[in-house]
C-alpha positions as CSV (number, residue, x, y, z in Angstrom):
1,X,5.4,-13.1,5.8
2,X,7.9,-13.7,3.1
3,X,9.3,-10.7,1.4
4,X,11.6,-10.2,-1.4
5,X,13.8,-7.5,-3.0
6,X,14.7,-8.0,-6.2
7,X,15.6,-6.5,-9.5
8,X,13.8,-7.0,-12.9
9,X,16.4,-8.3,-14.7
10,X,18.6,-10.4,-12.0
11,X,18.3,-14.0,-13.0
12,X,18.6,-14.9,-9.6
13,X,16.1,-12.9,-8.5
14,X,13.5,-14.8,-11.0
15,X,14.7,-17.7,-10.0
16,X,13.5,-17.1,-6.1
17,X,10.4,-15.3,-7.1
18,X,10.0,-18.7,-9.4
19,X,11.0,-21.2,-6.6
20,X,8.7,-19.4,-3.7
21,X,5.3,-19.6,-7.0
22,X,6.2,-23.2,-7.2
23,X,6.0,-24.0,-3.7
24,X,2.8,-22.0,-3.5
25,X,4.6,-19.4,-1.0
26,X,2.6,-16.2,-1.0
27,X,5.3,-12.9,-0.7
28,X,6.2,-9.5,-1.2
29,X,8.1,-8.0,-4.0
30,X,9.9,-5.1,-4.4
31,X,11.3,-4.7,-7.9
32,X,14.1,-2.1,-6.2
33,X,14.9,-1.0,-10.2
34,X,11.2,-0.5,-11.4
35,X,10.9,1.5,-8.3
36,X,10.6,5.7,-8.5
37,X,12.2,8.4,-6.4
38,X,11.1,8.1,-2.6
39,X,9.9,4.2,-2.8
40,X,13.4,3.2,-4.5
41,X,15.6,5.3,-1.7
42,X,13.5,3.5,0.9
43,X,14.0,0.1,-0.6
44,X,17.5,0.3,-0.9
45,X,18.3,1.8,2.6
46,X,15.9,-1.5,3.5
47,X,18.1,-4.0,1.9
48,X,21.4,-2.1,3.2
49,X,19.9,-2.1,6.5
50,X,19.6,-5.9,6.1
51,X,22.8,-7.4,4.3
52,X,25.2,-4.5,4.6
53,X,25.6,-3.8,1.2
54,X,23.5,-3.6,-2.3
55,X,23.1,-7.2,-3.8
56,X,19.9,-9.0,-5.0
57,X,18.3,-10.8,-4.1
58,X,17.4,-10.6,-0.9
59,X,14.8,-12.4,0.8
60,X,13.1,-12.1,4.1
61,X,11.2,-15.1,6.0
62,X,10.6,-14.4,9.5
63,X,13.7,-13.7,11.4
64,X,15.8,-14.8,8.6
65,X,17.6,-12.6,6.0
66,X,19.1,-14.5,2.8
67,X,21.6,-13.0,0.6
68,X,21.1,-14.6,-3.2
69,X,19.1,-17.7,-4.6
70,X,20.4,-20.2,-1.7
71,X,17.5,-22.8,-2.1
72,X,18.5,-24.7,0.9
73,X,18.3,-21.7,3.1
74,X,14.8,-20.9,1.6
75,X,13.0,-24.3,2.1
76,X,14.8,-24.1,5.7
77,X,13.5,-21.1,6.5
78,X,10.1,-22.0,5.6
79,X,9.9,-24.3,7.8
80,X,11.2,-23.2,10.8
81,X,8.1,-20.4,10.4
82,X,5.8,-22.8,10.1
């Protein structure tokens, strides 16, 4: 499963939510700024958790954790899970 935290208005974010539609990649999304109260803390402690720090996007496939729109990284990761 493929999951990405994003924010709304990160063009980056758009463009990996964009790239992942094109390649008919079905994921999660967690808009981490449309978020409210509990959901948001959660998300954020999530993507912490993950990269260390609070920068979007981040996105999850498998094992491996990718830190901004890296498309190489992405189709790589894709296929190694497969």
């Amino acid at each position: 499963m493929v999951k990405v935290y994003a924010l709304s208005t990160c063009p980056w974010c758009k463009k990996v939510k964009r790239y992942l539609e094109d390649h008919q990649v079905q994921y999660n999304c967690v808009d981490v700024d449309l978020a409210q109260g509990e959901e948001q803390k959660v998300a954020l402690e999530e993507v912490e958790k993950l990269t260390g720090r609070r920068s979007f996007p981040v996105t999850v496939i498998g094992d491996t954790v990718i830190q901004g729109y890296k498309e190489d990284e992405i189709e790589r990761a894709l296929k190694s899970e497969v």
